[in-house]
N, C-alpha and C positions, 0 to 999 in steps of 0.2 A: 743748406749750403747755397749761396751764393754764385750763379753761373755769372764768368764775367770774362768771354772772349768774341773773339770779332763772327763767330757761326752761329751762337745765340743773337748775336743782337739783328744778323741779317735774318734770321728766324723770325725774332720777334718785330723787326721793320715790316714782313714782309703780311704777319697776324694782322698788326695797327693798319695796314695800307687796308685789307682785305676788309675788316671791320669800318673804315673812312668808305671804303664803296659802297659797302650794302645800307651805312647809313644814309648816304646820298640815294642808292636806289632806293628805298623805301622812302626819302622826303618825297622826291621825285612822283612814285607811287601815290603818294598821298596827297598832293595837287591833281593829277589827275583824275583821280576820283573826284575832288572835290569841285573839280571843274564841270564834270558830267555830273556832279549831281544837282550844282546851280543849273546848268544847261536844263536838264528834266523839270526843275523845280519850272524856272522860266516856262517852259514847252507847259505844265500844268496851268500857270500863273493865265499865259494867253489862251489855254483851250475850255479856263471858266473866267473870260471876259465878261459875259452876262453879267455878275453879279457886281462890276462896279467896280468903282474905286475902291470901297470899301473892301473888296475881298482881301489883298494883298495888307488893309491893315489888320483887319482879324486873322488871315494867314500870321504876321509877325509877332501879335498876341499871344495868340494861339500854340506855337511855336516856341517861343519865350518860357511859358508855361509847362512846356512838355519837357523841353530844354534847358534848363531855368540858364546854367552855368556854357552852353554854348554861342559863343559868340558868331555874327555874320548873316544871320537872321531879318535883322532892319527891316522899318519900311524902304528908306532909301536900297540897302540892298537887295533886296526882293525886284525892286524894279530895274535893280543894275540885270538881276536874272534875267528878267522878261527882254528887255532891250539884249543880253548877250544871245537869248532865243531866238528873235526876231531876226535880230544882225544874223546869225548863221542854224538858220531852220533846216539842214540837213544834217544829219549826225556823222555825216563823213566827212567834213569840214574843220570838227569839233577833236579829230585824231590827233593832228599833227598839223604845224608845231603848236597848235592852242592849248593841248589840254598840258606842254609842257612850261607854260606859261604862267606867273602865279596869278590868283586874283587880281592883286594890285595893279597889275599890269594890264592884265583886259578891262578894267576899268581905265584906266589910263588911255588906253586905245581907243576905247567907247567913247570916251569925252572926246579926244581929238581928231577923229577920222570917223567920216560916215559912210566910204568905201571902200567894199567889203575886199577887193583886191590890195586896195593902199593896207589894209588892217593884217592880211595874211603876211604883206610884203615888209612892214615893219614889226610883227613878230617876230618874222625869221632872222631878222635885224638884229631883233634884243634879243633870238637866242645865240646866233653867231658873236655877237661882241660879248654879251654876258652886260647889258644894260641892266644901272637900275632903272625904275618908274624919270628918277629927276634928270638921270642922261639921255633918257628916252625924250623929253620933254623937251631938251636943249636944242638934241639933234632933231627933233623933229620939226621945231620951225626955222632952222637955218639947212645945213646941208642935205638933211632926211631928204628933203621935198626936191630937189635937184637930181638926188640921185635916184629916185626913183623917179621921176620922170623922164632921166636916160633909159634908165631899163624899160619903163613903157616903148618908148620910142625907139630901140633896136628888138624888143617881143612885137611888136608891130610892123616892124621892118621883116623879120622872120616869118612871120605869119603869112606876109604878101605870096 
């Protein structure tokens, strides 16, 4: 039988909404992780320096091999790890808003910003407007850099 009046369908609006969150929290969830697990990887990458350039390509080998069908592995990205470690070497840093950020985007950051405040300050950027990588990009060589050098400049006023 066929249900087909207006208390089923706000039933069933209200299943799909419930199912549309928890698939959001769990994407969600699963950047996160995957951001702390770059971060760690990074944190391994710089704490067996010794071994050289070469580590990080035998790392992505290696890797590859174990992994065959995981992508994100790279040499290039392995080093994108190491530099997201380096950039932010305390794990408390790596909470919020970074780890709700996707890869693409902290690489994005990594390429155009070398300080580590300007990087927390335009995260919070692309989470509040919901930037992609290419409007993060726009705004960040025209208006980005204005605006946040107002907020430098009234956090420093404050701080007096």
């Amino acid at each position: 039988m066929l249900i087909n009046n207006n208390e089923y369908f706000k039933i069933l609006e209200n299943i799909k909404s419930q199912i549309h969150a928890a698939q959001y929290k769990a994407v969600l969830g699963i950047n996160r992780e995957q951001i702390i697990l770059y971060w760690n990887i990074g944190k391994i990458i710089i704490e067996n320096s010794e071994y050289g350039k070469s580590f990080v390509e035998n790392l992505a080998r290696d890797i590859k091999l174990e992994f065959p069908n995981a992508k994100g592995y790279s040499v290039r990205n392995l080093r994108y790890m190491r530099r997201f470690a380096e950039f932010f070497n305390d794990f408390e840093n790596l909470q919020v808003p970074l780890a709700d950020l996707t890869w693409y985007h902290n690489q994005a950051l990594m390429d155009k910003i070398s300080d580590k405040e300007k990087y927390l300050w335009y995260g919070n950027k692309i989470l509040e407007n919901g930037w992609s990588r290419r409007v993060f990009c726009s705004n960040r060589c025209s208006k980005g850099m204005r605006n946040f050098s107002a907020w430098n400049s009234v956090k420093k006023w404050f701080a007096a």
